[in-house]
C-alpha positions in Angstrom: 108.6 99.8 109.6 108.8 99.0 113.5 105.9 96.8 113.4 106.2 93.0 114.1 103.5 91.0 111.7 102.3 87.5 113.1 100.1 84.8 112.3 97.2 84.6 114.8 95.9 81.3 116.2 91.9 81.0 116.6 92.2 77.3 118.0 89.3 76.4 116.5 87.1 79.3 118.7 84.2 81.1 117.8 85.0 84.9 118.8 81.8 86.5 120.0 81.0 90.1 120.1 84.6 90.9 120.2 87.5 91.5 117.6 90.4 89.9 117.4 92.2 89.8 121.2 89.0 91.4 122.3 90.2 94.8 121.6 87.3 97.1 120.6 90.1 99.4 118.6 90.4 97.0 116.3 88.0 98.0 114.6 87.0 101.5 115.4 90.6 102.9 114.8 90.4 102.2 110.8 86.8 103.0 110.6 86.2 105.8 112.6 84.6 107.5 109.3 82.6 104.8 108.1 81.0 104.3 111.3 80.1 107.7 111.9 78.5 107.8 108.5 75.5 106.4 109.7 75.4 104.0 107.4 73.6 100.9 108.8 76.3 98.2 106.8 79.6 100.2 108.9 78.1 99.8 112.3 80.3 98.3 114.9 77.5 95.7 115.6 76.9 94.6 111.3 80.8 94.5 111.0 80.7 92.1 114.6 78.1 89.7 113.0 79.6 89.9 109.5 83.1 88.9 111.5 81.3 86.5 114.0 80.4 84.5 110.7 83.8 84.7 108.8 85.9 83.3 111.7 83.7 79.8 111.3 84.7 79.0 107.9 87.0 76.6 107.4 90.6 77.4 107.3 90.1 80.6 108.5 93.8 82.9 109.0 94.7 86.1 110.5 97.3 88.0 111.0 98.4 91.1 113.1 100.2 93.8 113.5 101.8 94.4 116.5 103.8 97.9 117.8 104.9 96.4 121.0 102.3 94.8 122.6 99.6 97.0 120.5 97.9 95.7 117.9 98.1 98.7 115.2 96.4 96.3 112.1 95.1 93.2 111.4 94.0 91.5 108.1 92.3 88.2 107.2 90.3 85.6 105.4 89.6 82.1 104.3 89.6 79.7 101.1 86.3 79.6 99.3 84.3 76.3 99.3 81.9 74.5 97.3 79.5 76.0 99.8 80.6 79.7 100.0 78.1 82.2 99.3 81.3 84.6 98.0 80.1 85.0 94.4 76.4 85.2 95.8 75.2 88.6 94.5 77.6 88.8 91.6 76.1 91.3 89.2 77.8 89.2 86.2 80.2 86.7 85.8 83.5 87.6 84.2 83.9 84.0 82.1 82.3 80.6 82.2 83.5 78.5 85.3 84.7 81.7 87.3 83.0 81.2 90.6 83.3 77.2 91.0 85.3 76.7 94.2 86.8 74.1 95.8 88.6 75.4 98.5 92.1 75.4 96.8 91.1 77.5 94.1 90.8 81.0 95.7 91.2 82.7 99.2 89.0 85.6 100.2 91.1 88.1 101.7 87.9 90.0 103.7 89.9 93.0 105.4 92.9 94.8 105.5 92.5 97.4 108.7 95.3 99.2 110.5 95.3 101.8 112.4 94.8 105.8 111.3 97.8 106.4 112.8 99.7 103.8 111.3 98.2 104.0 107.7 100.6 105.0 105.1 104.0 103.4 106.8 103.8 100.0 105.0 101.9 98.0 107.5 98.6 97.2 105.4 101.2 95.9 102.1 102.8 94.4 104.9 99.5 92.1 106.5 98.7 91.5 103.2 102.3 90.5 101.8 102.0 88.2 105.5 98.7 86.7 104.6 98.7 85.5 100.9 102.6 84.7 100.6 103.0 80.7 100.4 99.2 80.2 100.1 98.4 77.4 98.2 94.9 79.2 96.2 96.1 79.8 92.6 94.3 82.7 93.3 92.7 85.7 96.2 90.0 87.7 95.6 88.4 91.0 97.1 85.8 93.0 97.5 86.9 96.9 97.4 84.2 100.1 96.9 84.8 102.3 94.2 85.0 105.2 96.6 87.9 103.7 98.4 90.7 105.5 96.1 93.7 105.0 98.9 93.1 101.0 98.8 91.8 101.0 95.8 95.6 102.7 94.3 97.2 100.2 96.7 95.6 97.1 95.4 96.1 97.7 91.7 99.6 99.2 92.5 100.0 95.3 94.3 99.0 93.3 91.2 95.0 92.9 91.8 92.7 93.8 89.1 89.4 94.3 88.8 86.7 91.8 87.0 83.7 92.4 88.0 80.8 94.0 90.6 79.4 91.9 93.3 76.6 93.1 95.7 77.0 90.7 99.2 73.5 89.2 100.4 74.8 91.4 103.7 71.6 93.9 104.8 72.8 97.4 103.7 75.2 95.9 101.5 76.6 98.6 98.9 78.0 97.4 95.1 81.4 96.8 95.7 84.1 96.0 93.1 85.4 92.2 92.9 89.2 92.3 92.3 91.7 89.3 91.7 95.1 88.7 92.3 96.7 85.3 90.9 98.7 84.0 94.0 102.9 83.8 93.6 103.2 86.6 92.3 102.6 89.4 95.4 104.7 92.2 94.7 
């Protein structure tokens, strides 16, 4: 893999309308399919306001993939809160206690993108080997669609397993499948 990986700095700024280094790609490259869907939850402007609202939690982080000075993938996410609305629309709870947060006990990893013509070479095990190693959660969580075999594989083959649906409070939202991964041990 060519690809340099690096921690990206919002400084505390709101990005508006834009994705990360205000590179429309970003997000059109990995999605190209789901947006042309039609679906109303895939569309450039949902996945901007969806994005517009993860980048205010606290602690957000990000990282990047970078071939030269391209951005070829990106991944990120946050610890949950007390106040997260993560578990909001959880069709059942896997065990007593399991959505209390505190924002040490679990980090949301929200998206893994890279580009088409970089998927398959490493780089997405790669932003997500970047993000979660040394995080202090005990534990990451995310949100995968059944239908997504090819990430679906790759999370289980990383150590994630799956305990339980979850339905976001997200217009359009479809079911997805809520999988965790306890943290220090990313293979």
């Amino acid at each position: 893999m060519l690809a340099t990986i690096r921690s990206e700095a919002l400084q505390n700024e709101r990005i508006t309308n834009r994705p990360p280094h205000g590179r429309t790609g970003s997000y059109h490259l990995p999605y190209v399919e789901a947006i042309a869907s039609g679906d109303p939850f895939h569309s450039v402007e949902a996945f901007m306001h969806r994005f517009d609202s993860y980048t205010a939690a606290p602690a957000f982080d990000l990282v990047v993939a970078y071939q030269g000075d391209d951005a070829i993938g990106q991944a990120w996410g946050w610890p949950l809160t007390e106040q997260s609305v993560w578990w909001k629309g959880l069709l059942s709870e896997p065990e007593p206690g399991f959505t209390h947060e505190n924002g040490r006990r679990t980090f949301a990893l929200s998206e893994i993108m890279v580009s088409r013509e970089w998927a398959g070479k490493g780089i997405a095990h790669a932003l997500h080997d970047h993000l979660l190693s040394g995080r202090p959660e005990s534990r990451a969580t995310l949100l995968v669609g059944p239908e997504n075999t090819r990430a679906y594989r790759a999370y289980l083959q990383w150590g994630w397993r799956k305990v339980a649906q979850l339905r976001p409070g997200w217009d359009n939202a479809p079911t997805f499948d809520v999988l965790i991964l306890t943290l220090g041990k990313i293979r």
